[in-house]
C-alpha positions as CSV (number, residue, x, y, z in Angstrom):
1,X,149.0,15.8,145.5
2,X,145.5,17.9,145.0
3,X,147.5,20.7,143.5
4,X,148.9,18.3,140.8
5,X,145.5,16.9,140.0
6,X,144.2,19.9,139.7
7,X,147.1,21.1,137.3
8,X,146.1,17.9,135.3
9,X,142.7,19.1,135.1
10,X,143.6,22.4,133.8
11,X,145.8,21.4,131.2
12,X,143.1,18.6,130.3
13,X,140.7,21.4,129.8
14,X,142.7,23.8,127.8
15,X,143.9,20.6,125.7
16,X,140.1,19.6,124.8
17,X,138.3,22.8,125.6
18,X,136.3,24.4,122.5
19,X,136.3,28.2,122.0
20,X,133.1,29.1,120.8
21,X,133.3,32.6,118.8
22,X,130.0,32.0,117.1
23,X,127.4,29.3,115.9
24,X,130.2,27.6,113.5
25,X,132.0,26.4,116.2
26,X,129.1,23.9,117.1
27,X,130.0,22.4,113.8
28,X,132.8,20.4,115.4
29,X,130.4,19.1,118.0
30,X,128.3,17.9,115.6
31,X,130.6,15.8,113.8
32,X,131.8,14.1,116.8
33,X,128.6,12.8,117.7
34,X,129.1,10.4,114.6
35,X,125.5,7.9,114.1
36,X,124.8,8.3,117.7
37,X,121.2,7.7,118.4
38,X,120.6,9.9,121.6
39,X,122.5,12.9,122.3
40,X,122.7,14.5,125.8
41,X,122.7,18.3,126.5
42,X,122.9,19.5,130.0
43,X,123.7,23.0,131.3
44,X,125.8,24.2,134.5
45,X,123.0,26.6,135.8
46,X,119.2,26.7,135.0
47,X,117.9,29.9,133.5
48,X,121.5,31.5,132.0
49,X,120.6,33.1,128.6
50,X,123.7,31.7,127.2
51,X,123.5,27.8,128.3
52,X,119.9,28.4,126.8
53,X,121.0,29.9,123.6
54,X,123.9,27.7,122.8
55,X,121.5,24.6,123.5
56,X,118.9,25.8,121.5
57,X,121.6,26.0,118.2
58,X,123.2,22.8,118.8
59,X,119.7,21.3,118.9
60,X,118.8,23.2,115.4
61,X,122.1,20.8,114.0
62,X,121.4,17.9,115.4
63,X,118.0,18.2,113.7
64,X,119.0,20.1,110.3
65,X,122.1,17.7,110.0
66,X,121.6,14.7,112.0
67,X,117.8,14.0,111.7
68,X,116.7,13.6,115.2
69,X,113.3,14.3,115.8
70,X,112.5,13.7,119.6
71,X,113.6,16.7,121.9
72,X,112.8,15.8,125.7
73,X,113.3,18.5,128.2
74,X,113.3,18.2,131.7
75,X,109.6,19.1,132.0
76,X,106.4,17.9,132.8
77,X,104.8,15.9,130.0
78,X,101.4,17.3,130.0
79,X,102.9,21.1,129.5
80,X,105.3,20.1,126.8
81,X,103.2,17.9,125.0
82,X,101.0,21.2,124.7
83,X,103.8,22.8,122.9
84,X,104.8,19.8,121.1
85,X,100.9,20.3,119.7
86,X,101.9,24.0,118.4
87,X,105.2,22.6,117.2
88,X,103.4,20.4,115.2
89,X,100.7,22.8,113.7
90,X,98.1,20.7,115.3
91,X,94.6,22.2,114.1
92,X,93.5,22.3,117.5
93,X,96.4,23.5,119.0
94,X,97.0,27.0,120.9
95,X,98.4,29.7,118.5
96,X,100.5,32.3,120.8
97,X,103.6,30.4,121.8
98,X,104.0,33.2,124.8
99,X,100.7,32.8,127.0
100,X,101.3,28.9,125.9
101,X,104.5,28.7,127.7
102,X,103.5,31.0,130.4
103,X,100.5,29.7,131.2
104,X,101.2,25.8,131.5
105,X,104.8,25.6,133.0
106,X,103.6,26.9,136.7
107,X,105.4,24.1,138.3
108,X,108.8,26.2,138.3
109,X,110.0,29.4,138.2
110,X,108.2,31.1,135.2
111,X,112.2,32.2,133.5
112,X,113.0,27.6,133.5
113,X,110.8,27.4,130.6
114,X,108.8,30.6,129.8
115,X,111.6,32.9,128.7
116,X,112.9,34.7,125.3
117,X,115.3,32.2,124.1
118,X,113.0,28.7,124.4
119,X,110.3,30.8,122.7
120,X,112.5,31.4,119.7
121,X,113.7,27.6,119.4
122,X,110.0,26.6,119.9
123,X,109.1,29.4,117.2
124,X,111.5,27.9,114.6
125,X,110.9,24.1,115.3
126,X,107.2,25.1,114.2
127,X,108.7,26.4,111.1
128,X,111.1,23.5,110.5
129,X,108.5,21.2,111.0
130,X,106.5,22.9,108.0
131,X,109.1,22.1,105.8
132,X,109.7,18.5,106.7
133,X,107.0,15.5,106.1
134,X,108.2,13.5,109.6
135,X,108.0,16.3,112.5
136,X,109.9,17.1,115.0
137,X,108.1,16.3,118.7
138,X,108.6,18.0,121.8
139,X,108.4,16.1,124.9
140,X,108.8,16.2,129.1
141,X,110.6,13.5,130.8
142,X,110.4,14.8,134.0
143,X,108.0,12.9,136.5
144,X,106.8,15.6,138.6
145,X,103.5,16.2,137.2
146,X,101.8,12.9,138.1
147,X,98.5,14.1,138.9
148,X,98.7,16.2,135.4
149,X,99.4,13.2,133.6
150,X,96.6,11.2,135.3
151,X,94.2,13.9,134.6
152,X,95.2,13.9,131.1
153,X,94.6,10.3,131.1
154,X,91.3,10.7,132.4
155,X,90.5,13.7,129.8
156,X,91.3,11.1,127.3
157,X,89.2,8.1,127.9
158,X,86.1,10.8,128.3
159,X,86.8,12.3,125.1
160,X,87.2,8.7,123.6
161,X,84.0,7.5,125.1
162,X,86.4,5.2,126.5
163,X,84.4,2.2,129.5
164,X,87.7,2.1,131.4
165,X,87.2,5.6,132.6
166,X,85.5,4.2,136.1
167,X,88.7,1.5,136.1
168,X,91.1,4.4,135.5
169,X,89.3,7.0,138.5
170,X,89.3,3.9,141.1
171,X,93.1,2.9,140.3
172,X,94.7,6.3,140.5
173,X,92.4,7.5,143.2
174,X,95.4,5.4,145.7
175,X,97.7,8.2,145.0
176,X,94.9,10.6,146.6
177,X,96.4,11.3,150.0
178,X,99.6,12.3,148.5
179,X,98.1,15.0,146.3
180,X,99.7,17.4,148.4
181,X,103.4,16.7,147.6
182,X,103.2,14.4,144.6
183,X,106.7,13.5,145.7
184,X,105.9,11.4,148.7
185,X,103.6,9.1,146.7
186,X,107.2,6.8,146.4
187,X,106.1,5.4,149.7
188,X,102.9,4.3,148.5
189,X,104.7,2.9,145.1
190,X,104.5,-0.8,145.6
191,X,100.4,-0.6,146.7
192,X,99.7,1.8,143.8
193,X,101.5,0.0,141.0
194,X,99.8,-3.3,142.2
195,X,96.0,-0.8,142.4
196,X,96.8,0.2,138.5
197,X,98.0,-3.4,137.4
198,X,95.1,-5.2,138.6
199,X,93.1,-2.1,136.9
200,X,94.9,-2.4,133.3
């Protein structure tokens, strides 16, 4: 019985399976996506130069010939918003796309996100975007960086001159005691998110 599934699989594969023999091939990908709205693209492995590469070119179509205009990566919002800021040409925004990526994804291995073939795709979705009047963004989903993002909230409503900066401090100070492995704040969840409601 498990050797005729398998068999099944197989055949499946080779049936469906596309040969990629260069970037042309993704062509067929493309088209199959139709007027989808959100496209998925996952990878077996982290860090394999080819998962990486192929992803970056299908991206380039789905932006040249579909229109998207949101990538989110599994990362940490405060670093890729950094880089979506130098996608964008923000004025204020860091100029060497190298140190940028090396120096603000320190949560994993340096090679996840600081490595040759995201700094290319980063490199031309700044030059897309100079062409194009709505921009492409750059964005993390991943919810590691808690602390980060409410440091980057705090930043904020200083900058802004904001009066909710006291407010802000007292209702993220409950995630204090689990500074140490942001992780285990999820026990806490129910008596934080009731600390920030009754703040905002």
């Amino acid at each position: 019985m498990v050797l005729i599934q398998y068999l099944d699989v197989v055949k499946a594969v080779r049936e469906k399976a596309l040969k990629l023999t260069d970037y042309h091939d993704l062509d067929s990908i493309v088209d199959a996506i139709g007027n989808s709205k959100y496209v998925l693209i996952g990878e077996a492995t982290h860090g394999t130069s080819e998962f990486y590469t192929i992803r970056a070119e299908l991206s380039k179509k789905l932006i040249q010939k579909k229109g998207f205009s949101f990538v989110a990566v599994e990362g940490d919002w405060p670093s890729c918003y950094s880089v979506n800021r130098y996608c964008k040409g923000y004025s204020d925004a860091k100029t060497d796309i190298s140190s940028l990526l090396k120096n603000n994804f320190k949560r994993w291995p340096t090679w996840m996100w600081s490595n040759t073939v995201v700094e290319q795709f980063i490199k031309w979705l700044r030059d897309y975007n100079t062409t194009v009047e709505k921009k492409v963004g750059f964005y993390g989903i991943d919810m590691y960086s808690l602390f980060e993002s409410m440091e980057e909230i705090i930043n904020y409503l200083e900058k802004t001159g904001s009066d909710e900066v006291v407010a802000a401090k007292k209702a993220f100070s409950c995630f204090n005691p689990f500074e140490k492995d942001e992780q285990d704040y999820e026990w806490l969840r129910p008596t934080c998110q009731k600390a920030v409601k009754k703040k905002f």
